[in-house]
N, CA, C and O atoms as CSV, one atom per row, in Angstrom:
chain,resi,resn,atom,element,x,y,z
A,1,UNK,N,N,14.514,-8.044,23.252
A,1,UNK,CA,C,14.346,-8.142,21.822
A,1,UNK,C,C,12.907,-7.840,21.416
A,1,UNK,O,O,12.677,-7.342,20.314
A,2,UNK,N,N,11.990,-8.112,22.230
A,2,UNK,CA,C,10.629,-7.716,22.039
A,2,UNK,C,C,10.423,-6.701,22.145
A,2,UNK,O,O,9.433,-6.207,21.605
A,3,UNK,N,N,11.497,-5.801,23.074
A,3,UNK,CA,C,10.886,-4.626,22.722
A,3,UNK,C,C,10.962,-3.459,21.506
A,3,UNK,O,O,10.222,-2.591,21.042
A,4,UNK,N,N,12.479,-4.042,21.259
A,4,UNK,CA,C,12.915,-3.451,19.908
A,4,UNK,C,C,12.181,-3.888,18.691
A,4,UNK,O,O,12.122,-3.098,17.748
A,5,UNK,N,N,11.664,-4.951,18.610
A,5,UNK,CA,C,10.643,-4.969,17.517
A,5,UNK,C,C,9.360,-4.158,17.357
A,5,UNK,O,O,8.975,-3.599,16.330
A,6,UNK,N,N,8.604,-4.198,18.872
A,6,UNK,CA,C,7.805,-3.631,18.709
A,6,UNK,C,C,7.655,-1.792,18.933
A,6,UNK,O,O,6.798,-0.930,19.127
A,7,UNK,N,N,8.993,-1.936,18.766
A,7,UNK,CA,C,9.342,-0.258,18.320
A,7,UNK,C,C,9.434,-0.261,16.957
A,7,UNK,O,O,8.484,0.053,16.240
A,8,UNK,N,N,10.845,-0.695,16.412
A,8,UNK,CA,C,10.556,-0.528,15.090
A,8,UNK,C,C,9.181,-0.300,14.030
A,8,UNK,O,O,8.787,0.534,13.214
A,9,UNK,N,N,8.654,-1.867,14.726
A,9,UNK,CA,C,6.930,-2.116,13.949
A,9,UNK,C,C,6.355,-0.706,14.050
A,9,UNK,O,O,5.815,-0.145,13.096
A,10,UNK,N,N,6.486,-0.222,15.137
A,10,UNK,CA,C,5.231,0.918,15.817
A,10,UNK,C,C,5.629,2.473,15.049
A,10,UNK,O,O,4.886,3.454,15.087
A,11,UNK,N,N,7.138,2.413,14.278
A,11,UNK,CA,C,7.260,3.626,13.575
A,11,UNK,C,C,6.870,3.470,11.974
A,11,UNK,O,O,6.685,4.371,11.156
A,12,UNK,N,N,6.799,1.891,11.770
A,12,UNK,CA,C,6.199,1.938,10.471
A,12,UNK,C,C,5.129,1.742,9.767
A,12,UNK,O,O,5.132,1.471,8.567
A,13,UNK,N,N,3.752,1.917,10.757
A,13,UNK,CA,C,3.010,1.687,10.815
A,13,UNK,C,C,2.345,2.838,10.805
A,13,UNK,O,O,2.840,3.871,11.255
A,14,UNK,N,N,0.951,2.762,10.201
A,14,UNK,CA,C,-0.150,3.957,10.625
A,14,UNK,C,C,-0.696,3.522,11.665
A,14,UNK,O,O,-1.075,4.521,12.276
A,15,UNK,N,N,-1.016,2.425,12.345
A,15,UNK,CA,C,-2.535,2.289,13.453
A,15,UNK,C,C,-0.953,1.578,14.219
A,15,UNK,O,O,-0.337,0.563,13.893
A,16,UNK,N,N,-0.654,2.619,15.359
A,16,UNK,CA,C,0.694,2.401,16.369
A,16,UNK,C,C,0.326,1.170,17.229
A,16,UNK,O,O,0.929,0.126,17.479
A,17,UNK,N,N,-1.176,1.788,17.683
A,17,UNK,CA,C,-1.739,0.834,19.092
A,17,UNK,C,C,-1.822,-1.028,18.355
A,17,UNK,O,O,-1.408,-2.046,18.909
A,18,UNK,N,N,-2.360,-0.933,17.262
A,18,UNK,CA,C,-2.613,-2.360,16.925
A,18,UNK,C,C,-1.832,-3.217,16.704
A,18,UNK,O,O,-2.248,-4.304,16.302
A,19,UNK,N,N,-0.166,-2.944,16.941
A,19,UNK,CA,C,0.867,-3.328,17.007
A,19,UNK,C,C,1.386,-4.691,18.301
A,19,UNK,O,O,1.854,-4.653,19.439
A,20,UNK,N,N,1.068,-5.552,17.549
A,20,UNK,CA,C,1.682,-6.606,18.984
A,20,UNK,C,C,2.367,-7.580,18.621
A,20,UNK,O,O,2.401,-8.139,17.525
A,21,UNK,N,N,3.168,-7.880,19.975
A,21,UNK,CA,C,4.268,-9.085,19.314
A,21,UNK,C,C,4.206,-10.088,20.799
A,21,UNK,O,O,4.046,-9.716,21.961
A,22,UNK,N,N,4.356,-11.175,20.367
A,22,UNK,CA,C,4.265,-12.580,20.700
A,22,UNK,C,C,5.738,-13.114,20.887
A,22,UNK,O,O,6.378,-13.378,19.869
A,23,UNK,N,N,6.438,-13.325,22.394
A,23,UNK,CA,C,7.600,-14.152,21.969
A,23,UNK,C,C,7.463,-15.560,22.646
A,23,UNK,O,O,6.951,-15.561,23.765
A,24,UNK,N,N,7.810,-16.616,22.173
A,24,UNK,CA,C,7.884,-17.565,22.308
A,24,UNK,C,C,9.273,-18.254,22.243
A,24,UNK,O,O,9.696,-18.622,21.147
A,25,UNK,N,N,10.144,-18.481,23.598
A,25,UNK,CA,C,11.648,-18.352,24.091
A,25,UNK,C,C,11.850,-20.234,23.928
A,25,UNK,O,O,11.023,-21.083,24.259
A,26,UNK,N,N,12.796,-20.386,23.505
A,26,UNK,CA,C,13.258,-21.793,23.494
A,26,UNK,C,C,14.836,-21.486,24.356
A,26,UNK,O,O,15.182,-20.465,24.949
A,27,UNK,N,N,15.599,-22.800,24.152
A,27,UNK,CA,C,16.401,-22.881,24.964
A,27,UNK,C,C,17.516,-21.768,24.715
A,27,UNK,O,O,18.033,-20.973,25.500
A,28,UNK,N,N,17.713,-21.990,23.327
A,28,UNK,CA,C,18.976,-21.077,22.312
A,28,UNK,C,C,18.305,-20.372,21.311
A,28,UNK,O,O,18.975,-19.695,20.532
A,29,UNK,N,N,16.727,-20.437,21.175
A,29,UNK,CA,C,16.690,-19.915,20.353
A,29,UNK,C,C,14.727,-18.435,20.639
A,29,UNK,O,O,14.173,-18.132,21.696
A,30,UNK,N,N,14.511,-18.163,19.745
A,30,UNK,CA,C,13.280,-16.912,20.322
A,30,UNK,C,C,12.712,-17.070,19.150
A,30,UNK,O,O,13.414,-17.248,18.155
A,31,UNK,N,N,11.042,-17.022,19.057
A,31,UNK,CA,C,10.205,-16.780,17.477
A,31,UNK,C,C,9.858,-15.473,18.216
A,31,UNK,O,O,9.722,-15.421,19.439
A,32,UNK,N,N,9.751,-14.634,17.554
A,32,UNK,CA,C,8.751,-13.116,17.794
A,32,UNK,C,C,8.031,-13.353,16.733
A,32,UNK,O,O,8.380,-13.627,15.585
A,33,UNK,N,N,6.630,-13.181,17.370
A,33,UNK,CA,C,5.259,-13.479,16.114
A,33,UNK,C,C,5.077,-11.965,15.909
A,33,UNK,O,O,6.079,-11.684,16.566
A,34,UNK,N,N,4.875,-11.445,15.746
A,34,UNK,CA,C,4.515,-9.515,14.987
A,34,UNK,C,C,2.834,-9.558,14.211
A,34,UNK,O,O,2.505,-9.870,13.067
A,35,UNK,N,N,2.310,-9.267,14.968
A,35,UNK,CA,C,1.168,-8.981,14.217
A,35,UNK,C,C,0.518,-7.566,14.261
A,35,UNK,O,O,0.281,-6.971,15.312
A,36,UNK,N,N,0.235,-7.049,12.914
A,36,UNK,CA,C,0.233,-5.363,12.709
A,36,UNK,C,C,-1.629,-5.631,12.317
A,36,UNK,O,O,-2.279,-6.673,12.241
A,37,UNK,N,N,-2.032,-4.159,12.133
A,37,UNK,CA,C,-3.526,-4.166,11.256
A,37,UNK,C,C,-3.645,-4.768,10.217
A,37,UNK,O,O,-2.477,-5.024,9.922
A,38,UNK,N,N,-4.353,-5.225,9.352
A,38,UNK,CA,C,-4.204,-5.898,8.090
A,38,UNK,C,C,-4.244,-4.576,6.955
A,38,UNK,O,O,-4.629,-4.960,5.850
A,39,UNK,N,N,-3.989,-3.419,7.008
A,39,UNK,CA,C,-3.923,-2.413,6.347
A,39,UNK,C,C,-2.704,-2.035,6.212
A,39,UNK,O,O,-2.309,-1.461,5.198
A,40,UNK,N,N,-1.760,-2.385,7.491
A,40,UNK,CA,C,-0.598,-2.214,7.617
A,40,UNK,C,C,0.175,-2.525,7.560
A,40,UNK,O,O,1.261,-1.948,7.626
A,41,UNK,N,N,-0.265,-4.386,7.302
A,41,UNK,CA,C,0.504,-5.196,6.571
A,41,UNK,C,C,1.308,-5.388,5.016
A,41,UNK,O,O,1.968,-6.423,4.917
A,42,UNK,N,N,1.294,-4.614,4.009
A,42,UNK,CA,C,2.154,-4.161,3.623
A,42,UNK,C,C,3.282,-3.287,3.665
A,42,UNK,O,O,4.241,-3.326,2.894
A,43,UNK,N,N,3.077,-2.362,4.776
A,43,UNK,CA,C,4.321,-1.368,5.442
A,43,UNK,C,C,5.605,-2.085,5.691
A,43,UNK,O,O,6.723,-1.763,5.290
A,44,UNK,N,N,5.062,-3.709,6.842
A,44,UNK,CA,C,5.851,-3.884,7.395
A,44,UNK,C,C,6.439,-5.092,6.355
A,44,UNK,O,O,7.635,-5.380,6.299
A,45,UNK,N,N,5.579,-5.623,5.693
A,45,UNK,CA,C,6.758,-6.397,4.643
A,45,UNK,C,C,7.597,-5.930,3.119
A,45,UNK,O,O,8.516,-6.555,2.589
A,46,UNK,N,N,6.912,-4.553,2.599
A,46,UNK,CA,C,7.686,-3.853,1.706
A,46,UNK,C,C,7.522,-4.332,0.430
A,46,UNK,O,O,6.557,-5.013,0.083
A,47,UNK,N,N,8.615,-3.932,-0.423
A,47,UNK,CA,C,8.563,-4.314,-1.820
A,47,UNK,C,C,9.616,-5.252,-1.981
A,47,UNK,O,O,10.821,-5.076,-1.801
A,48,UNK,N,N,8.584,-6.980,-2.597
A,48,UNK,CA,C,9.211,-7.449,-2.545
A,48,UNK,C,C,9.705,-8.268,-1.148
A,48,UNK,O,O,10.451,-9.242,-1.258
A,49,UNK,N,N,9.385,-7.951,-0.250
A,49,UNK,CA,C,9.618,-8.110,1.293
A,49,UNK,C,C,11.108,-7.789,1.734
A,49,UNK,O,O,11.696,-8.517,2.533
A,50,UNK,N,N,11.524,-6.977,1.329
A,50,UNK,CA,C,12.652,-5.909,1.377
A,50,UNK,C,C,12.524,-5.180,2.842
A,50,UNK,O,O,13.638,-5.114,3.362
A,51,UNK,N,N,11.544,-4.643,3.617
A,51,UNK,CA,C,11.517,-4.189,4.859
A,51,UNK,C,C,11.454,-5.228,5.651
A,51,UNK,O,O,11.984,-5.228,6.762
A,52,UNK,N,N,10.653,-6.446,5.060
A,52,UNK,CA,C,10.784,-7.766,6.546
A,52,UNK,C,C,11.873,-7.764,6.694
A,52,UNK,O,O,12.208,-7.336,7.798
A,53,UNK,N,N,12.987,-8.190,5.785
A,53,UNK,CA,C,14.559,-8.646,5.177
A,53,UNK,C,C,15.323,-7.763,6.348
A,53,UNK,O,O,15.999,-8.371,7.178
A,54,UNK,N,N,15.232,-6.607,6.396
A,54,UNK,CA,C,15.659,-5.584,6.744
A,54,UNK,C,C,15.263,-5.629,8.553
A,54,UNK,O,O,16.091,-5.286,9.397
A,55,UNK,N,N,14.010,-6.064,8.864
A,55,UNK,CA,C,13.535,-5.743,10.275
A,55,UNK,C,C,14.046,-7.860,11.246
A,55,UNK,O,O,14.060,-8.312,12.391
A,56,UNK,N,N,14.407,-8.506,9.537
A,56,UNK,CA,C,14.922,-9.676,10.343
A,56,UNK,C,C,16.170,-9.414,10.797
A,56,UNK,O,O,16.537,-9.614,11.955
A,57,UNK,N,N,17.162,-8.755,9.489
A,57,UNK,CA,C,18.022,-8.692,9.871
A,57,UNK,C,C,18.628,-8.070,10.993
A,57,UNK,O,O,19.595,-8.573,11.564
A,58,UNK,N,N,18.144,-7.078,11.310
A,58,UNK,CA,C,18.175,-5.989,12.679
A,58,UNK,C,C,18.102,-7.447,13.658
A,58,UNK,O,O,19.132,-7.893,14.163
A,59,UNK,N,N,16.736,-8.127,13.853
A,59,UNK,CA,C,16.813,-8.665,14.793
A,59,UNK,C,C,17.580,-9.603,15.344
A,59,UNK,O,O,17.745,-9.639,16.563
A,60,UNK,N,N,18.165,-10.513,14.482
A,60,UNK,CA,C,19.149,-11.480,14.168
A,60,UNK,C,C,20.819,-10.998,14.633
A,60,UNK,O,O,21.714,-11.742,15.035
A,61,UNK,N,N,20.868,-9.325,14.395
A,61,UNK,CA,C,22.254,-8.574,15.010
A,61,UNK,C,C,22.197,-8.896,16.285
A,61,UNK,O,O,23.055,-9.476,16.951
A,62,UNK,N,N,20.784,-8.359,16.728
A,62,UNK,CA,C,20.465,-8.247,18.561
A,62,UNK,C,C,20.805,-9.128,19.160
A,62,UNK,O,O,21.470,-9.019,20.190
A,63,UNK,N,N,20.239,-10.758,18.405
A,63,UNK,CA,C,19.869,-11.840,19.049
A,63,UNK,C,C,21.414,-12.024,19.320
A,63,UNK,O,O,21.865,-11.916,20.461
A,64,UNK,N,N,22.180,-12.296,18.261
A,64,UNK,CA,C,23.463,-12.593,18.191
A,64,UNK,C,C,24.363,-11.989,19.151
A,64,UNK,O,O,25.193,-12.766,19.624
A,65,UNK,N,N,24.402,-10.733,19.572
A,65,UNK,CA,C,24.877,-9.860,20.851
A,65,UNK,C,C,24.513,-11.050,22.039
A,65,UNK,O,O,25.516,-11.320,22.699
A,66,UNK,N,N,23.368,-11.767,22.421
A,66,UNK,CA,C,22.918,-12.421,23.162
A,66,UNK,C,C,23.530,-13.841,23.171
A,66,UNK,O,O,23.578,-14.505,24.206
A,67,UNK,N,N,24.000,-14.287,21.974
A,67,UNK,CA,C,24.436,-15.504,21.705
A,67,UNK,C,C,22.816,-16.535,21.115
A,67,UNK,O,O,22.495,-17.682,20.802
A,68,UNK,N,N,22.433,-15.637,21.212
A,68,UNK,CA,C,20.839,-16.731,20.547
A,68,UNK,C,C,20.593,-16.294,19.120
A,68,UNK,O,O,21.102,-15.343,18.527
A,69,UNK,N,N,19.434,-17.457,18.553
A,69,UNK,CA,C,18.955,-17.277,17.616
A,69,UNK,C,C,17.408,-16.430,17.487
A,69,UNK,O,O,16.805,-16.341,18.556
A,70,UNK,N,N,16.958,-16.018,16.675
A,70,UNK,CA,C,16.155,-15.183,16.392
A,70,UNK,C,C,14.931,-15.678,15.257
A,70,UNK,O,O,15.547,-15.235,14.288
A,71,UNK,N,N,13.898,-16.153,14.747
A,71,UNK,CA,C,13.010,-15.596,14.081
A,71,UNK,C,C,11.855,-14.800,14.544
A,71,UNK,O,O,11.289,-14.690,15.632
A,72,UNK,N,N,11.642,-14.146,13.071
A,72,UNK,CA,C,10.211,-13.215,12.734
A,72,UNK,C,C,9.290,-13.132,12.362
A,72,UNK,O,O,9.016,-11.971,12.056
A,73,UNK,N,N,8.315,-14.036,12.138
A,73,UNK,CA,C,7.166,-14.679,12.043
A,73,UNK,C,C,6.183,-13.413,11.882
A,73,UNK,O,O,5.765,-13.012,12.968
A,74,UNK,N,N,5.818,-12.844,10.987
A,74,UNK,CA,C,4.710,-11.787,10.434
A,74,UNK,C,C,3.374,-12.259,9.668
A,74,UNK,O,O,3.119,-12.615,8.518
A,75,UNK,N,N,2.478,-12.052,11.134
A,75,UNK,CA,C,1.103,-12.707,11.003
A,75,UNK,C,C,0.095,-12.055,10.247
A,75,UNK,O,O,0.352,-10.852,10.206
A,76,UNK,N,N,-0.927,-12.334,9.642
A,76,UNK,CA,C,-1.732,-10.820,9.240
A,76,UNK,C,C,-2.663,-11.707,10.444
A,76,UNK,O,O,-3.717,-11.239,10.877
């Protein structure tokens, strides 16, 4: 699941490399922390936060394939 985030992140972004994600695994459940450039931090949350919405929901499909839970925690 980490890695699919930090794909997604890395196509919507201008600065690819400054792209990192943090997972932190519980029993049933995963936080992925996402932290982008602070320039690029509007890319990844959108209008309205319409692209977070969108990059939770993706992740939340994945997790669910897995039987786990999922958050997305977007740091500047």
């Amino acid at each position: 699941m980490k890695d699919l985030l930090e794909f997604v992140a890395r196509q919507l972004v201008s600065d690819p490399d400054a792209v990192q994600v943090h997972e932190v695994a519980g029993q049933r459940s995963v936080v992925l922390e996402l932290r982008v450039a602070p320039d690029d931090l509007g890319k990844v949350i959108g209008r309205q936060g319409r692209v977070a919405k969108a990059i939770r929901a993706l992740m939340k499909a994945a997790a669910a394939r897995d039987g786990r839970l999922v958050h997305v925690e977007i740091m500047d």
